[in-house]
N, C-alpha and C positions, 0 to 999 in steps of 0.2 A: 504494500500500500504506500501513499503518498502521505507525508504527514508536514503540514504545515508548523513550525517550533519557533512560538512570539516571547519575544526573550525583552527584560527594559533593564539596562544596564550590565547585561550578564553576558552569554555564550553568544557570537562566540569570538568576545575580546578575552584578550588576556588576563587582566585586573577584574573581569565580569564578578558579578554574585553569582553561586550557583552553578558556576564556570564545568565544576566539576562533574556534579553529576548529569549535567546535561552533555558531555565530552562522554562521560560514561554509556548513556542510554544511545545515542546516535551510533556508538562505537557497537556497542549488546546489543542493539536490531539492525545487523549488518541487510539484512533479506530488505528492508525499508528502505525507501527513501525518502531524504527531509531535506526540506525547502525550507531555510533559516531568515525569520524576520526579527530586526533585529534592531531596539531603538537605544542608539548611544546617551548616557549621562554627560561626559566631558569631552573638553580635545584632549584631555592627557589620555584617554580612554580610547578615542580615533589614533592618536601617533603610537601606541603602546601596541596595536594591529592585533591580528586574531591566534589564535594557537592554532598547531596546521591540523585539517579538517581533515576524515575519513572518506573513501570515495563515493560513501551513499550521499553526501553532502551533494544535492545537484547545485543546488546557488544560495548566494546571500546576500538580502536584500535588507540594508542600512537607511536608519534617518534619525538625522540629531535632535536632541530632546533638550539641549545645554544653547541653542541659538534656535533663534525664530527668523526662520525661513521667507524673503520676501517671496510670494507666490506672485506678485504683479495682476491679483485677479480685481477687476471693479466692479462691484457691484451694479446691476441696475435699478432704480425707483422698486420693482416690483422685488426683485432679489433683497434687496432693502428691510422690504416690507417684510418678508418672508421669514429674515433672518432675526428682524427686532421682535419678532412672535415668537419664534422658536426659542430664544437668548432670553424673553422676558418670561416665557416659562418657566423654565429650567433653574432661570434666578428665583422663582415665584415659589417651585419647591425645595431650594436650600433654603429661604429666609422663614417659610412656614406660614405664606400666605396665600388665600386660597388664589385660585386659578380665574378667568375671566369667563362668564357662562359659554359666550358663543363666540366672543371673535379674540379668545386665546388660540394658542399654538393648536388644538386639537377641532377650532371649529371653523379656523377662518378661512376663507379661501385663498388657496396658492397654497397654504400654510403646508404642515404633513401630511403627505397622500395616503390615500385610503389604504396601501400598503403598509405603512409604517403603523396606523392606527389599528389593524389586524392584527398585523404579528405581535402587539405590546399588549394586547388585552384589549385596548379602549372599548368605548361601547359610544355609536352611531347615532348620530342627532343629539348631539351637546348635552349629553348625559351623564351626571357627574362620574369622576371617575376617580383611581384612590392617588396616592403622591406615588406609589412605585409605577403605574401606568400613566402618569402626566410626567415624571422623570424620563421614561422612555420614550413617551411620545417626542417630545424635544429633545432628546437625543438624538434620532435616528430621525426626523424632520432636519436637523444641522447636518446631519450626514448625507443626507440626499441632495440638501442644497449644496452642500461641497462639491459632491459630486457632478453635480451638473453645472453648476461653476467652475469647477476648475481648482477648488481650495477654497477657505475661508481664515487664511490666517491673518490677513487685515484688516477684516471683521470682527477677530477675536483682540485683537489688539485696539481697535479703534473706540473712541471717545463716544460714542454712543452705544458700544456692550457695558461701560463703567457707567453712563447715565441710566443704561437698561434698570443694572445692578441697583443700583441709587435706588432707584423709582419701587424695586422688588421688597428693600428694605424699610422704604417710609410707608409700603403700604398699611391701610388697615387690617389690620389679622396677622400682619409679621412676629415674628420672635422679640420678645424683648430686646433682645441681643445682639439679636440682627438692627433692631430698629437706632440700637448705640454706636453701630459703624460711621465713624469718621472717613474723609474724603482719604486720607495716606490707610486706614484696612479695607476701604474698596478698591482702593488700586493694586494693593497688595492683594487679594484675593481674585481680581478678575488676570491680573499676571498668572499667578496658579492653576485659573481655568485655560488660559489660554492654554500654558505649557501641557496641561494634560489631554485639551483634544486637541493635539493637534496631529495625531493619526488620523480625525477624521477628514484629514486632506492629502491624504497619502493618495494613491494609485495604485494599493496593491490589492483591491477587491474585483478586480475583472477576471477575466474565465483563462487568462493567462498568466494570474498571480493566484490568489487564495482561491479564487473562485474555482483552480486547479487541480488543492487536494482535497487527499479523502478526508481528513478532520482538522481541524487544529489544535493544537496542545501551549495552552499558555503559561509559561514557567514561573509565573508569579501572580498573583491579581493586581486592583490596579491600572494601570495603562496599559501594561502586557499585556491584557488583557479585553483590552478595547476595540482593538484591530480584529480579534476572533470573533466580538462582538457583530462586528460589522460585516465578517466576513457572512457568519452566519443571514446576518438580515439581511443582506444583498443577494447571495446564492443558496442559502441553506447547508453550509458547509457546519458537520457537528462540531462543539467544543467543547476540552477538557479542560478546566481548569486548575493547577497542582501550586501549594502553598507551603511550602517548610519554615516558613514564617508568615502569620498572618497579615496582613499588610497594611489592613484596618488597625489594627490593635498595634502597630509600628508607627501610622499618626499618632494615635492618640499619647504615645509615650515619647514623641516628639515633640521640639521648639514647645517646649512649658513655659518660656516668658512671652510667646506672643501674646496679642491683643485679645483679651476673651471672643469681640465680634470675628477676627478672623479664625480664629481656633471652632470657632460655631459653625460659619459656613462652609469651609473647610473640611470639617468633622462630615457637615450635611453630607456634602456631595460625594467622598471617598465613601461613605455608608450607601447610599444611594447605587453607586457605580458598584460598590461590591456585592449588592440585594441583587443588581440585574444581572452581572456574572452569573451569581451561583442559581440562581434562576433559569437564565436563558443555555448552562451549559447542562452537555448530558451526563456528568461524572465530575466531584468534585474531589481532589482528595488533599488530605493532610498528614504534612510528615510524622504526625502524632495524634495522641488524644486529647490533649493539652491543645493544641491549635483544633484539632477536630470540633471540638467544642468551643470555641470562638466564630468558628466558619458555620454553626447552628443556630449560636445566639443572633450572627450577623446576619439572618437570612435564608442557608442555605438546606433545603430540605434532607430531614432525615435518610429518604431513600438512595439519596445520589451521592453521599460521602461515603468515600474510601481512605482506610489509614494505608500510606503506603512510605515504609520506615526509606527513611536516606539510605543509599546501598553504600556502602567501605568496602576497601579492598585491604581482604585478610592476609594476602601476602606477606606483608614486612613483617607483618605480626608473628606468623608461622612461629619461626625458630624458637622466638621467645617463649608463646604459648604450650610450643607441647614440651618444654622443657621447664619444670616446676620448679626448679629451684635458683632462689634469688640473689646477687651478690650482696644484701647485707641483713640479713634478718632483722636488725633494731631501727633498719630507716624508710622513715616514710613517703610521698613521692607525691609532688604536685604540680602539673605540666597542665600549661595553656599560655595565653594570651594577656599580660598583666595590664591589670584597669581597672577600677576602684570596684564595678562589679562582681570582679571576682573573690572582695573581701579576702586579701590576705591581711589581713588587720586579725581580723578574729582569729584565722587558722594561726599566726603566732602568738597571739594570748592560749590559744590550745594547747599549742604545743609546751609554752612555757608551764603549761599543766601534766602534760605527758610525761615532762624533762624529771618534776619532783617523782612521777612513779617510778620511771623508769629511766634513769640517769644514763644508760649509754645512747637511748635515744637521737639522733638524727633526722633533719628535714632539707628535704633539697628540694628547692624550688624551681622548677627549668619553665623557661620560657621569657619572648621578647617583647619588650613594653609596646602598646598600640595606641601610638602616635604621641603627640607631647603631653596629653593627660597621661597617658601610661606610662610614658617618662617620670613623669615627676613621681607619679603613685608610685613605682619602685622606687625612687630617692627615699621617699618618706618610710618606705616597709625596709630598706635596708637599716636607717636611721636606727629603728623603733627592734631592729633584731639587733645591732648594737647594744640596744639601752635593754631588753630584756635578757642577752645574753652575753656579758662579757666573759673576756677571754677566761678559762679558766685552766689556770696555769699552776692553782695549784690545789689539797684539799685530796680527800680520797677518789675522788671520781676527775681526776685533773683531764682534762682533755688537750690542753694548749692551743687550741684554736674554737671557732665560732662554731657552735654542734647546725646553724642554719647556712645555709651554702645559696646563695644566687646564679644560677648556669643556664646556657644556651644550648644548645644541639648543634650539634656540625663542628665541633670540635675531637679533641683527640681522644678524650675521657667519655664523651654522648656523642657518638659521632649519627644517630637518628633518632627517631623518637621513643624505638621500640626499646633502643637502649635506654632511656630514661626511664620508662616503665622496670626493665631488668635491672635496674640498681637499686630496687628498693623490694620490702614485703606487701606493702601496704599503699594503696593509690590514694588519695584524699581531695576531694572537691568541696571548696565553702562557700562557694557562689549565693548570690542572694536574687539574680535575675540570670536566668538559663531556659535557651528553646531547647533545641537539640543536643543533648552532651558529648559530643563528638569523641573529645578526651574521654571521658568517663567509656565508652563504647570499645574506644583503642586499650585501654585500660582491661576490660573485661576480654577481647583478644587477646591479651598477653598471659591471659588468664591468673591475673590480679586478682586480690581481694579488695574491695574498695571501701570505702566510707563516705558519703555523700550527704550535704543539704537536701530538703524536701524543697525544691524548687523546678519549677518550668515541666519538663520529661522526665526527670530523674525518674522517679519511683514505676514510670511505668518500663522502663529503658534496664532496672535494675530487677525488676521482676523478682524480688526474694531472692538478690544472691548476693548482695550486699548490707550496709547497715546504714541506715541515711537517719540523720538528727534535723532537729528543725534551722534555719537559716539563724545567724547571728545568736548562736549561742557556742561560746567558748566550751562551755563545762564539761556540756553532751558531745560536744565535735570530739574533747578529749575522750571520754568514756570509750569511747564509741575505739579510738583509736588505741587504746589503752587495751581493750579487750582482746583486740587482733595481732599485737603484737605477743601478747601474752599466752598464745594457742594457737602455736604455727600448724596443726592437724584442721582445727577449723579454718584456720586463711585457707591451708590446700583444698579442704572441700567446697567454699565460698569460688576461692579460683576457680576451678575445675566445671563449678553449674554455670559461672559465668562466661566463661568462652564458650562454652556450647552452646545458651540462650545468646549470646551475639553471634555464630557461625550460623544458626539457625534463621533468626530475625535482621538484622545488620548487614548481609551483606551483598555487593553487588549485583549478585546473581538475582538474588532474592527480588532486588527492587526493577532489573530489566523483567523479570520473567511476571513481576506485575502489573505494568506497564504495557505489556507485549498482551497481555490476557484483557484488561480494558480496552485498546486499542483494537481487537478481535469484535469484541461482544460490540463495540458502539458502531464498527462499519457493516459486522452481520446486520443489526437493525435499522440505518440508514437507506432511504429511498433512493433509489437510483436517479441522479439527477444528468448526467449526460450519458450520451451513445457516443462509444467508439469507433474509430473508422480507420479500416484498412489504408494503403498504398493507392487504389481504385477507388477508395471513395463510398467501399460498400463496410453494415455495422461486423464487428468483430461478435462472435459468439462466444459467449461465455467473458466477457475481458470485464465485466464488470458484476459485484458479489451477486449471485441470486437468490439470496435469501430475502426473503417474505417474513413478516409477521400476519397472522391470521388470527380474529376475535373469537377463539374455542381456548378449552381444555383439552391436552392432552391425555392420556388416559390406556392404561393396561389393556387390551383386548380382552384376556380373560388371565384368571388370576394362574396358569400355569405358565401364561407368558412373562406375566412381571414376576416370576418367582426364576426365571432362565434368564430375564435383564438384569436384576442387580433388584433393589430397596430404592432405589432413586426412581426408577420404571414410573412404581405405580401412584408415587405424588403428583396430583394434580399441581397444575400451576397457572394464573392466568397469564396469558400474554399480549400484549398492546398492541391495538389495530393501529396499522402506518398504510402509508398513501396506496393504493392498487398498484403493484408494478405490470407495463404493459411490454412485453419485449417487443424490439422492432421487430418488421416482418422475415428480416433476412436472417434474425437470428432463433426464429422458433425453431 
């Protein structure tokens, strides 16, 4: 199959999010081929270029999200008109004012054609309708006038989408908070709409771009997410939408000093945008439970979420794993990313608890600061292991050096990660904000015993094969560590469950070959929307799926037959009538 893969800021640049596993999956469904759509964040992101592609990659098709694009399109009076209807909708349900009876976006003429107001739910002859179907009506009303203009990115920029805005917020029935937007958070806020639709002036929905393939898979929600949006309404092209970080809930714990009114409309519309995702896509999944239940609250129906865990490659890990024994039985290991979220503040008040039980005790902290917060956060965590652990040079338990170690990987001592894991007994995570625990995961391949905070995935990622304390507590972090050390037959049995529930769950294979099995079941049920054609011009037989949904039960024949198919046979099951497939004549 053909799979269209809508990536914002990620695959397949270098520096992307999610870089990886999406390099993973394109590589795992070699039989595939994937057409990469692909909207850059920065130029250090464009000059940094892509990492080299597999050859199911047939093309990839870029556009900047960090510069706005002169399209050179002019509107005309009616185009005008069309666009201030659609734009004063849209404003109309972020501020949380109602809509205009008859000669809003949904009644007016010119306004969104009777296509757009089908596929979104509306309901015909200016009948009210709810804020997720007046959000869609004006979305895909802008997208159509895009498209038949030529673009709308001077519209979206222009001085009459920020008067639109204005006019949305002072209406009667607005948000309070909406109604408190000042002229510098309407400017700020209509820049933000711009920057985000501004896929709907792309070119890449016709029948030789998305309109192409067989689904698309958007690797984030969001904006990545926008373009499947549209490809669907334009062609009926299915969509997947796949989330290892919620993206909703990644505003919301963003820019906390802005302006309460822009944080409101802002909030609106990513909510908004992500209710018509998980809505209009047929399969939603999440890298966990922990996001699985955000992608619920936000919208997305019970039936169509799938947990489908990040794949890891257990390779490096290998050696370390099936070899259980560790260079130092008394030290404990904490690898990742240094940044105030990771709280090594607590893990060395911990330890400074561990150190009185057990005085040969050690802690080595491996990993490089992320960026100039994380800079300084280890200046201050070195400080602060100075001032709890000076030298001790002398005393019965004299050590002559710092029992807390600061280290990198790629050196001569850690020269990988897996080595950092094998110089210790004991893995330890005191994070207080964690999605996926990537470390803790590696950890559990080396077949580690671990001890972790209850945060983010932990506890579903740990499955009973660790010991996880609550976040920001020193006493339990120690206990917890104290225990493990002290009962190297328990770490090996802790180890040992735990690389098999990550060799199991966690790794690569696991996550193509789910992946591979969604991507099956959603083009089996997809209506055949084009005929192929030979060299001569005539339809190819068979070149596209023939599978049919049909409104029955299937059903046993009789109970000696379903007793010769297997327990699965004789459950019925309903299944969802789709459009009549009618094969061409040349291909009956």
């Amino acid at each position: 199959m053909r799979i269209g893969l809508l990536t914002e800021g990620g695959y397949p640049y270098v520096s992307g999010d999610a870089r990886l596993w999406c390099d993973r999956l394109v590589h795992g469904l070699a039989q595939h081929e994937f057409d990469v759509y692909a909207l850059s964040r920065s130029q250090h992101q464009e000059d940094e270029g892509w990492i080299p592609l597999p050859r199911n990659v047939r093309r990839v098709r870029t556009a900047p999200l960090w510069m706005a694009e002169d399209d050179e399109v002019v509107l005309g009076r009616r185009a005008r008109r069309r666009f201030t209807e659609c734009f004063a909708e849209l404003a109309a349900v972020l501020c949380g004012a109602p809509g205009a009876p008859s000669g809003g976006a949904s009644g007016a003429a010119g306004g969104i054609s009777k296509g757009a107001s089908s596929a979104t739910g509306g309901t015909p002859g200016g009948a009210p309708t709810s804020e997720a179907d007046r959000f869609a009506n004006a979305l895909y009303g802008l997208a159509e006038l895009a498209r038949e203009e030529g673009g709308l990115a001077g519209a979206l920029r222009s001085e009459a989408a920020v008067r639109t805005l204005e006019r949305a917020c002072r209406a009667p029935g607005a948000h309070r908070t909406a109604r408190e937007a000042r002229v510098p958070d309407l400017l700020t806020v209509a820049a933000h709409l711009e920057r985000a639709l501004r896929p709907l002036s792309l070119d890449w929905y016709e029948d030789d771009g998305l309109g192409a393939v067989d689904l698309c898979h958007a690797t984030s929600g969001g904006t990545a997410a926008l373009p499947g949006l549209l490809a669907r309404h334009f062609t009926g092209v299915p969509l997947v939408v796949t989330e290892y970080g919620v993206r909703l809930r990644t505003h919301y714990l963003t820019a906390p000093d802005a302006p309460p009114a822009v944080r409101h409309l802002l909030a609106a519309f990513q909510g908004r945008l992500a209710a018509e995702a998980y809505g209009r896509a047929e399969v939603v999944t999440a890298g966990n439970t922990h996001a699985r239940r955000w992608q619920e609250r936000c919208g997305a129906e019970r039936e169509k979420l799938r947990t489908v865990y990040p794949g890891m490659d257990a390779r490096p890990f290998a050696e370390v794993g099936e070899s259980p024994d560790c260079a130092d039985p008394d030290t404990l290991v904490w690898v990742g990313r240094v940044e105030p979220a990771k709280d090594l503040v607590s893990l060395l008040h911990a330890f400074a608890e561990v150190r009185k039980q057990s005085p040969r005790a050690r802690l080595r902290i491996v990993g490089a600061p992320a960026g100039p917060e994380g800079a300084a956060y280890l200046g201050h965590c070195r400080t602060l292991a100075a001032q709890l652990f000076p030298d001790e040079a002398e005393g019965p338990h004299a050590a002559g050096d710092n029992p807390v170690s600061f280290e990198e990987t790629g050196g001569p001592e850690l020269p990988a990660a897996a080595d950092a894991y094998a110089s210790g007994a004991v893995t330890v995570l005191s994070s207080v904000v964690e999605g996926f625990p990537v470390g803790l995961v590696e950890a559990m391949l080396c077949g580690r015993a671990t001890v972790s905070t209850d945060v983010g995935a932990v506890v579903e990622v740990i499955g009973g094969t660790g010991l996880v304390v609550p976040p920001r507590n020193p006493r339990a972090l120690a206990e917890a560590c104290v225990a493990l050390l002290r009962d190297p037959e328990r770490r090996a049995r802790l180890g040992a469950a735990a690389r098999a529930r990550a060799l199991e769950l966690f790794t690569v294979e696991q996550n193509i070959e789910a992946f591979h099995g969604i991507y099956l079941e959603i083009v089996s049920r997809a209506p055949v929307r084009r005929v192929l054609l030979d060299g001569a011009g005539e339809p190819l037989p068979f070149a596209v799926p023939a599978e049919a949904h049909v409104p029955v039960r299937w059903t046993a024949a009789s109970p000696s037959l379903a007793a010769r198919s297997g327990p699965g046979w004789a459950a019925s099951r309903p299944v969802r009538a789709t459009t009549p497939l009618t094969a061409p004549e040349g291909a009956r």
